[in-house]
C-alpha positions as CSV (number, residue, x, y, z in Angstrom):
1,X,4.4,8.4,30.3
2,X,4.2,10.9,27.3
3,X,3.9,8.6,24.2
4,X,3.7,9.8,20.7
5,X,2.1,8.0,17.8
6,X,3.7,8.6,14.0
7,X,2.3,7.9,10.4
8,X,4.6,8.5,8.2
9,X,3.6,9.4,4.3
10,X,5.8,9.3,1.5
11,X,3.8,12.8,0.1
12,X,4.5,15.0,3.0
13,X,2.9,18.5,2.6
14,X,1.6,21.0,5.9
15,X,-0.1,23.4,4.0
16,X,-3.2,25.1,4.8
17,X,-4.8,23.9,1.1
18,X,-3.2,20.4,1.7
19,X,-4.9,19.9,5.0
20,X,-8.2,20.6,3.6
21,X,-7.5,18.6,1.1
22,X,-6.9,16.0,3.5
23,X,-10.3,16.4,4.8
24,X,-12.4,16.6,2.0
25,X,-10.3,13.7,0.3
26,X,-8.6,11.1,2.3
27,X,-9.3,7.6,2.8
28,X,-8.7,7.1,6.4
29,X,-6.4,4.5,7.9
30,X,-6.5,3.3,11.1
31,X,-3.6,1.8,12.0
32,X,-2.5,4.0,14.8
33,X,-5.8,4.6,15.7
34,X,-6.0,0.8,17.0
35,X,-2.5,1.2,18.1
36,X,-4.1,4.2,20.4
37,X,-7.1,2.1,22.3
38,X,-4.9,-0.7,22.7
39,X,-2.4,1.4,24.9
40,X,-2.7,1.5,28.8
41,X,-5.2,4.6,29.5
42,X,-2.8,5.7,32.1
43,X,-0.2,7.0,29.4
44,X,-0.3,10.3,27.7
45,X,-1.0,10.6,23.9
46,X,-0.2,12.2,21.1
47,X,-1.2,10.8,17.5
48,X,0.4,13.0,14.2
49,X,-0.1,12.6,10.8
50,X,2.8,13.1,8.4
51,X,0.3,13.5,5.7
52,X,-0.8,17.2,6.9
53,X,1.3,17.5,10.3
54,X,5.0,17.7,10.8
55,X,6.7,15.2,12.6
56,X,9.0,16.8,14.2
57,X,7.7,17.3,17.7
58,X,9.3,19.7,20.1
59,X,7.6,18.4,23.1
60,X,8.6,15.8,25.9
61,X,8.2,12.6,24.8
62,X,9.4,9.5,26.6
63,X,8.3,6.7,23.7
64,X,8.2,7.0,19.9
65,X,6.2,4.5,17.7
66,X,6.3,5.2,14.0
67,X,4.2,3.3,11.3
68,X,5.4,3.0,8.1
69,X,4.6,1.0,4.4
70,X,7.1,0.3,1.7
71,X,7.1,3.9,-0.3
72,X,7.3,5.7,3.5
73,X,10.1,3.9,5.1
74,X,12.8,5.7,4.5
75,X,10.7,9.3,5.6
76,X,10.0,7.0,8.7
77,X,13.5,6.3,9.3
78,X,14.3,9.8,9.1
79,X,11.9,10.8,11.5
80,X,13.1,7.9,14.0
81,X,16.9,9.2,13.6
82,X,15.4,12.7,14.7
83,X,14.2,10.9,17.9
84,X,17.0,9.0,18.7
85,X,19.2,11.9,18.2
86,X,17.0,13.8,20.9
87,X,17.5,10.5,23.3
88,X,14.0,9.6,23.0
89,X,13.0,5.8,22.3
90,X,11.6,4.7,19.0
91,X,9.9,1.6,17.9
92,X,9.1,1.3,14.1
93,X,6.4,-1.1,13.1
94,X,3.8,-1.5,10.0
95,X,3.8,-3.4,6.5
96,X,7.7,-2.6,5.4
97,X,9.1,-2.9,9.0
98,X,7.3,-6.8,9.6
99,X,8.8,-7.3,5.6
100,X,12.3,-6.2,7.0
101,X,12.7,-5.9,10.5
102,X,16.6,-6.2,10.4
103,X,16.7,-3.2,8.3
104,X,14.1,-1.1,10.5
105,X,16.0,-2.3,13.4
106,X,18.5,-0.3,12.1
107,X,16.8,3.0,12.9
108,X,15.2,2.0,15.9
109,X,15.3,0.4,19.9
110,X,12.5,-1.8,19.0
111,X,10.4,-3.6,16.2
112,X,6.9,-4.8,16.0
113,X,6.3,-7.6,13.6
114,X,2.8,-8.5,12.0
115,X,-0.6,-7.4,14.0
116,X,0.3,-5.0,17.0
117,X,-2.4,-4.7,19.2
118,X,-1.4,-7.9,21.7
119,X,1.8,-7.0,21.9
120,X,2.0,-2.9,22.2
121,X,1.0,-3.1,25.9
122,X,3.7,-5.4,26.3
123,X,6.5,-3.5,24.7
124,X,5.2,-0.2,27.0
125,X,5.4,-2.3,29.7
126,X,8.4,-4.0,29.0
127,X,10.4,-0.2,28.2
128,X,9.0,0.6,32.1
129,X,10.6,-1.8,33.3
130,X,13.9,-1.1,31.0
131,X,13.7,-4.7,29.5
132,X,12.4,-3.6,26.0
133,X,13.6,-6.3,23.6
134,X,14.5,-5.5,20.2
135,X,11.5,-7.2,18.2
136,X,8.3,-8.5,19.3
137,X,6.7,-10.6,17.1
138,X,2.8,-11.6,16.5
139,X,2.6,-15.3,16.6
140,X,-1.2,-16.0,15.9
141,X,-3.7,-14.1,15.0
142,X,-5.4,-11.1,16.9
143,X,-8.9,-12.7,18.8
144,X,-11.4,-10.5,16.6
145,X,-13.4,-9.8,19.2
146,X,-10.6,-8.2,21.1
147,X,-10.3,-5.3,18.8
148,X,-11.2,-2.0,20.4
149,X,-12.7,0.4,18.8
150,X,-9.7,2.7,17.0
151,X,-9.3,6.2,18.6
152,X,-10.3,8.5,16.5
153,X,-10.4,11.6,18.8
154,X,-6.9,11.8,18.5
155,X,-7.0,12.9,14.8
156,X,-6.0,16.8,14.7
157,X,-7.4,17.1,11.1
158,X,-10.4,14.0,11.0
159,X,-11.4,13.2,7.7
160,X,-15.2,13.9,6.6
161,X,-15.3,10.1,5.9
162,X,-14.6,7.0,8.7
163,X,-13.5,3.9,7.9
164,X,-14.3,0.5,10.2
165,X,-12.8,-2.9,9.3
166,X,-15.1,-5.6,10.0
167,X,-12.4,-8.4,9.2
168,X,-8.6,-9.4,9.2
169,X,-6.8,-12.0,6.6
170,X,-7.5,-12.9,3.6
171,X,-7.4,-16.7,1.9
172,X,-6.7,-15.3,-1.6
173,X,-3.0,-15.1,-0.8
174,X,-2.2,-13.2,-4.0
175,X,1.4,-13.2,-4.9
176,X,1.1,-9.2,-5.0
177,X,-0.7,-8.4,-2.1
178,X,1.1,-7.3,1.7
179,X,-2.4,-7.4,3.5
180,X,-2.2,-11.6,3.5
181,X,1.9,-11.9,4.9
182,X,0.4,-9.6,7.9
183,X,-2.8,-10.3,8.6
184,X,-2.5,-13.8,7.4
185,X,-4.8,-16.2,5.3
186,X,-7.4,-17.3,8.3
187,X,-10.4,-14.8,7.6
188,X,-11.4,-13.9,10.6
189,X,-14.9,-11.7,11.1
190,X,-15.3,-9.4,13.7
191,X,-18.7,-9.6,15.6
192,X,-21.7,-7.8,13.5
193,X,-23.0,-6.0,16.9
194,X,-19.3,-4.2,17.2
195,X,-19.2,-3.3,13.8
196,X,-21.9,-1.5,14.4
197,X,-21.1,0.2,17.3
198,X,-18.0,2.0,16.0
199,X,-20.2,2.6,13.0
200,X,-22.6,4.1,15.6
201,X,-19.8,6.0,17.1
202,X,-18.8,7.9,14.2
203,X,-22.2,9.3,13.9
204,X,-21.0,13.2,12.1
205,X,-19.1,10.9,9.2
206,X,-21.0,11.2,6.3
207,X,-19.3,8.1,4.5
208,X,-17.9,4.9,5.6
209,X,-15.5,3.4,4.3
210,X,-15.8,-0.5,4.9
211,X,-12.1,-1.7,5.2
212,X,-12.0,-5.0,4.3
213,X,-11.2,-6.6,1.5
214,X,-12.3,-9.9,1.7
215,X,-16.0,-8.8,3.1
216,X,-18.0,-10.4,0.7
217,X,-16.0,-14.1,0.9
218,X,-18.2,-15.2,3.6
219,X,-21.7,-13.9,1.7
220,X,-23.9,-15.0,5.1
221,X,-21.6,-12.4,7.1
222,X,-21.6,-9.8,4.7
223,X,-25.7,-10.1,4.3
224,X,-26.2,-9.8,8.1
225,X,-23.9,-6.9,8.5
226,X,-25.4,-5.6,5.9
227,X,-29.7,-5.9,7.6
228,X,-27.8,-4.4,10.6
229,X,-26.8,-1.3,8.6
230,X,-30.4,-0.5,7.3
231,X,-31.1,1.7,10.1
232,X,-28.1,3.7,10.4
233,X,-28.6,5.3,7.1
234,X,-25.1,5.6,6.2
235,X,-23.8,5.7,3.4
236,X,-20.5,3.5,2.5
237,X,-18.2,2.3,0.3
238,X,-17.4,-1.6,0.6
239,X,-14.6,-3.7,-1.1
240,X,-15.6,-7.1,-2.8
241,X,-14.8,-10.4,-4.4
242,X,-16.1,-12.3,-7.2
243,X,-17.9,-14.4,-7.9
244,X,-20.0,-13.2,-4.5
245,X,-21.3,-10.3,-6.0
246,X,-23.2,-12.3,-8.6
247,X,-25.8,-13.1,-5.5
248,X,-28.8,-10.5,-6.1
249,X,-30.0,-10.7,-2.4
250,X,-26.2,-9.2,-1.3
251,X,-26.9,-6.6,-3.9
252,X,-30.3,-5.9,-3.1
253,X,-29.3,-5.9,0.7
254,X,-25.9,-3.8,0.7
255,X,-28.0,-1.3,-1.5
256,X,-30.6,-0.9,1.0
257,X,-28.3,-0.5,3.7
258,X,-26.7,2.3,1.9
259,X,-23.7,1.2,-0.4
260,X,-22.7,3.9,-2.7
261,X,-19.6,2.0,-4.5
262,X,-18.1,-1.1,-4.8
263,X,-14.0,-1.5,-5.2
264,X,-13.6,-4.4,-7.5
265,X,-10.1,-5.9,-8.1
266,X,-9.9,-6.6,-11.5
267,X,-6.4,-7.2,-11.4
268,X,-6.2,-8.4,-14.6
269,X,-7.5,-9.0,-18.1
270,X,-5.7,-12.4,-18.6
271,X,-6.9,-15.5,-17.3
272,X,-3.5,-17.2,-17.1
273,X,-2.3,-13.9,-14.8
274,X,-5.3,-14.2,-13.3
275,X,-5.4,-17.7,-11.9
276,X,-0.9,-17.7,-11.1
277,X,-0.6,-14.3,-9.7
278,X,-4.3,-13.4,-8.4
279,X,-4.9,-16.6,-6.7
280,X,-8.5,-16.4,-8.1
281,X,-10.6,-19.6,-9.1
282,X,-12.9,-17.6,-11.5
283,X,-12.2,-16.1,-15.0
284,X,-12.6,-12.6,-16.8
285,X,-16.1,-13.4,-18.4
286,X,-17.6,-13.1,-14.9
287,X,-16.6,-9.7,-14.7
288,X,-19.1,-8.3,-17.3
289,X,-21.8,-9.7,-15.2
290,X,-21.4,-8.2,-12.1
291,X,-20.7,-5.3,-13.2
292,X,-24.2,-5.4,-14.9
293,X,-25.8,-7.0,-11.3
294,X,-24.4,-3.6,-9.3
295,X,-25.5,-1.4,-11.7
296,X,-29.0,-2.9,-11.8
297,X,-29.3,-1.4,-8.0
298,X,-27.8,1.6,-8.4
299,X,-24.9,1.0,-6.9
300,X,-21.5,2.2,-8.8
301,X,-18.1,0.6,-9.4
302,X,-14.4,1.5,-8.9
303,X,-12.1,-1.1,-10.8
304,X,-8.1,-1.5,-10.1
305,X,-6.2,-3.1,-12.6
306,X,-2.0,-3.5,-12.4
307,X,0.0,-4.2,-15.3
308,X,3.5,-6.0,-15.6
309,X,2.2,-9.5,-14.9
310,X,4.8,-11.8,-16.6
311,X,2.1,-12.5,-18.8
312,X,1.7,-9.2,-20.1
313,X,2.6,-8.0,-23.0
314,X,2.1,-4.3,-25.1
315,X,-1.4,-5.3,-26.3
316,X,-2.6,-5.5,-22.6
317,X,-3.3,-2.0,-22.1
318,X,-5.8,-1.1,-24.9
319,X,-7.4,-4.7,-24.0
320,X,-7.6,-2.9,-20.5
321,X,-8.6,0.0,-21.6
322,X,-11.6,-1.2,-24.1
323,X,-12.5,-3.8,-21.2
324,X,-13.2,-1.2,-18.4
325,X,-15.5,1.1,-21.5
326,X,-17.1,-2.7,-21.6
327,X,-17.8,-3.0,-18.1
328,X,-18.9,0.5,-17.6
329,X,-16.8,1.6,-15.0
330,X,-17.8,4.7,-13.2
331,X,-13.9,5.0,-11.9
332,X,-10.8,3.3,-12.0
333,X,-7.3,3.0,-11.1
334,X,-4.2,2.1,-13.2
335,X,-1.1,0.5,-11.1
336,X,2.0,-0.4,-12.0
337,X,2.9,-3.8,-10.5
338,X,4.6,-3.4,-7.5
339,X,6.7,-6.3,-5.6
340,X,6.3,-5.3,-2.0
341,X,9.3,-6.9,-0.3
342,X,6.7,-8.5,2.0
343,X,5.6,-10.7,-1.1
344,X,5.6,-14.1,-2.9
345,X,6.1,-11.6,-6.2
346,X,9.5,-9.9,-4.5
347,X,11.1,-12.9,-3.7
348,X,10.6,-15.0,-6.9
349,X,12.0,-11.7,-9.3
350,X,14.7,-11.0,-6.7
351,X,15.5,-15.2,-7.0
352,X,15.7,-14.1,-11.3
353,X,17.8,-11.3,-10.5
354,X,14.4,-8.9,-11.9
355,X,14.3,-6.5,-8.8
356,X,16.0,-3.0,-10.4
357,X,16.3,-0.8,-7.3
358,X,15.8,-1.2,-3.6
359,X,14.9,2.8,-3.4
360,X,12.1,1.9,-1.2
361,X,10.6,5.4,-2.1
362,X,10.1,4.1,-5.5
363,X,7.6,1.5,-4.4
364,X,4.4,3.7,-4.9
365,X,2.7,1.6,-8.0
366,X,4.0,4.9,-9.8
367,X,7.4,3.6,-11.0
368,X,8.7,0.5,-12.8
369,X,11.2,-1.4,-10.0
370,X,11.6,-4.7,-12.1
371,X,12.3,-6.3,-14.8
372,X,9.3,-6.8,-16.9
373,X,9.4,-10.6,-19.0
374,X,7.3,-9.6,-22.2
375,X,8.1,-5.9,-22.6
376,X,10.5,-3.1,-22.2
377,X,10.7,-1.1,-19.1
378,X,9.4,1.7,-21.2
379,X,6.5,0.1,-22.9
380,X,5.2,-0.8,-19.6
381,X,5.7,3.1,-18.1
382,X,4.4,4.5,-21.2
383,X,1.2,1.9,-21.7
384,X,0.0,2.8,-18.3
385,X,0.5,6.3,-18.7
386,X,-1.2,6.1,-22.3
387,X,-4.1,4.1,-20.5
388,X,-4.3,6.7,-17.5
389,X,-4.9,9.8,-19.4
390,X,-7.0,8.4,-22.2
391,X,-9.3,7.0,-19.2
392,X,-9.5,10.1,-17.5
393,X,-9.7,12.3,-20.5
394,X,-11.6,15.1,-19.8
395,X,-14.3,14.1,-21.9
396,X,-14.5,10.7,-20.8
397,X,-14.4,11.6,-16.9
398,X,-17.5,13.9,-17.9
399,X,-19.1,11.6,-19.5
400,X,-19.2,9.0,-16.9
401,X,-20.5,11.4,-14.3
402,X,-23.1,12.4,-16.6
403,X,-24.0,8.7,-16.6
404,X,-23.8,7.9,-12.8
405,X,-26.9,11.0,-12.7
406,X,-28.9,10.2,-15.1
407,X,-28.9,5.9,-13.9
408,X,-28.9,6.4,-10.5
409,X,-30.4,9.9,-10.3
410,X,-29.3,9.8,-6.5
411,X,-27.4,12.9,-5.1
412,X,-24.6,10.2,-3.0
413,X,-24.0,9.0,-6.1
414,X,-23.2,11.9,-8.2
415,X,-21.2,13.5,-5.5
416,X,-19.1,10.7,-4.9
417,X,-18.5,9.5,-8.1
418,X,-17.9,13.0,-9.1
419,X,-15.4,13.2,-6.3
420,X,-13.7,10.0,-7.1
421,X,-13.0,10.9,-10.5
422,X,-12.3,14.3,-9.6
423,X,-9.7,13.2,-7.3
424,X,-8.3,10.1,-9.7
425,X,-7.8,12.5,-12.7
426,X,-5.5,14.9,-10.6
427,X,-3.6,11.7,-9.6
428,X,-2.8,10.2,-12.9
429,X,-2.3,13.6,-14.4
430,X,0.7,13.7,-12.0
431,X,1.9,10.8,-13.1
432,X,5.6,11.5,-12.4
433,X,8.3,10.3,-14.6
434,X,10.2,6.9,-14.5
């Protein structure tokens, strides 16, 4: 059976300069990678990325499964109407289509909900039999030791940097966050010898990306992934939690193993937003000292911060903006709070009436899509904007590359932070209009 495997981007463009740019720049995901090893071997497959491929397949294709978050659904449902209308089967799945499955089901012969893996050999074996059912849903967790190895040989344009998740779930349960409502709250570590096997695998990437965004809650794990990395000289990016990262042996450990950057999630300058929204058990005044601790190793930092919590108000962006000069951030990202209709957030503002527009497309942390409590639509459009291009001044993103060379004085680290910046400014420059 000829099956064919769709991730569909909100940014679609199949240029030449855009698939390089692809390439050089992308952070991989891997969702239909994982999709791929957990299908039958006997089956036939084709794997396209909407990002730099079209998606419009001429070829015979018996099965259709498209992936899809919030900001891409509606470019995935146009894709599945092109399918259907050629008679071929689609089955829509991924972070909006476990939100909303009614609505996906709309567009398609079959939904996944939640983690697919378990139940995608069931759903192909199911549609061989002609007893597909309309949604199949994920009812515990995925085993962590039963996930394969993701298929990256089906990548037409592979990215110079892998990614490998060592874990699924998080316990934060952030009332912002999509990763918790699908993978669930139970934190569940994969073994240390797979990880490094697909680490292994991937042995031309010159960066991995460590996918996980809760790696450093159980420190034990992270520091024995970590002596296992050592001899594979990699270099990575990882994603952590306070108030782990204010244990020096992680730090010592991740740097020897070859961590570049950490991705730190602020969130938030105000404790109150802090502790309702973020879930979090800590305050701000810890995040001065880590930032020092990672820096003492030579390690840089790459702070997100989203704005339009209801304790917000116009003051919160120059407070932002001062705070990440304060914590020497090497890079940074400026959101605009986004209620994902998967989330806590999006049901409490649609309960207050708050939600302005169901325009899925418009659920890119780009555009305002509620009601803000303390301040106008506006201010909060225009503070973030202000705060975006002040940050990523010219001057300012020079200046901070200048530092990362002369306090590391490592080649990894000037390239990548140099890239990261690079790549950041561009993005916030393009800030589109509300």
């Amino acid at each position: 059976m000829n099956i064919l495997l769709i991730n569909s981007n909100l940014h679609h463009k199949h240029g030449l300069i855009d698939q390089l740019l692809y390439k050089l720049n992308s952070n991989p995901i891997l969702v239909l990678q994982q999709i791929a090893a957990a299908t039958p071997k006997n089956h036939s497959l084709k794997l396209i990325d909407d990002k730099y491929d079209s998606p419009f397949y001429d070829g015979k294709i018996d099965l259709v499964g498209i992936s899809a978050v919030t900001p891409s659904a509606p470019r995935a449902y146009k894709i599945a109407d092109y399918y259907r209308r050629k008679g071929a089967p689609v089955v829509l799945g991924g972070m909006h289509a476990s939100a909303l499955p009614e609505e996906a089901k709309q567009h398609a012969d079959s939904v996944v909900i939640g983690e697919a893996e378990m139940l995608w050999p069931q759903l192909i074996k199911d549609f061989e039999l002609g007893k597909i059912k309309p949604f199949y849903r994920c009812d515990k967790p995925v085993d962590p030791k039963s996930i394969k190895c993701p298929r990256h040989d089906l990548l037409r344009i592979p990215p110079l940097f892998t990614a490998v998740a060592p874990s699924r779930g998080c316990p934060y349960n952030c009332s912002f966050c999509t990763l918790t409502h699908l993978h669930g709250q139970n934190y569940r570590q994969r073994p240390v010898e797979k990880v490094i096997q697909e680490i292994k695998n991937t042995s031309r990437k010159i960066l991995v990306f460590l996918h996980d965004s809760a790696l450093t809650i159980d420190k034990n794990y992270a520091k024995s992934l970590f002596k296992a990395m050592i001899p594979l000289r990699k270099k990575f990016i990882a994603y952590g939690t306070l108030p782990s990262l204010l244990d020096d042996e992680l730090l010592k450990l991740s740097n020897k193993a070859g961590c570049v950057v950490w991705c730190l999630g602020f969130e938030t300058i105000c404790n109150d937003s802090l502790k309702k929204d973020a879930n979090k058990a800590y305050s701000i005044e810890k995040y001065e000292s880590v930032c020092r601790r990672i820096h003492k190793f030579d390690m840089n930092i790459f702070g997100s911060f989203a704005f339009g919590f209801d304790n917000d108000e116009p003051n919160i962006f120059e407070d932002t903006l001062q705070a990440a000069y304060d914590f020497g951030l090497d890079a940074a990202e400026f959101n605009i709070l986004t209620p994902f209709p998967i989330t806590r957030l999006f049901h409490k503002f649609n309960n207050e009436g708050r939600i302005l527009t169901k325009d899925w497309e418009k659920y890119d942390l780009r555009h305002v899509v509620f009601q803000p409590k303390k301040m106008t639509i506006k201010e909060l459009y225009d503070g973030i904007t202000n705060v975006s291009l002040k940050f990523y001044s010219p001057l300012k993103t020079i200046q901070r590359i200048t530092n990362v060379a002369f306090k590391t004085r490592k080649f990894s680290n000037i390239l990548i932070m140099g890239a990261m910046n690079t790549v950041m400014l561009r993005f916030h420059r393009e800030f589109s209009p509300n």
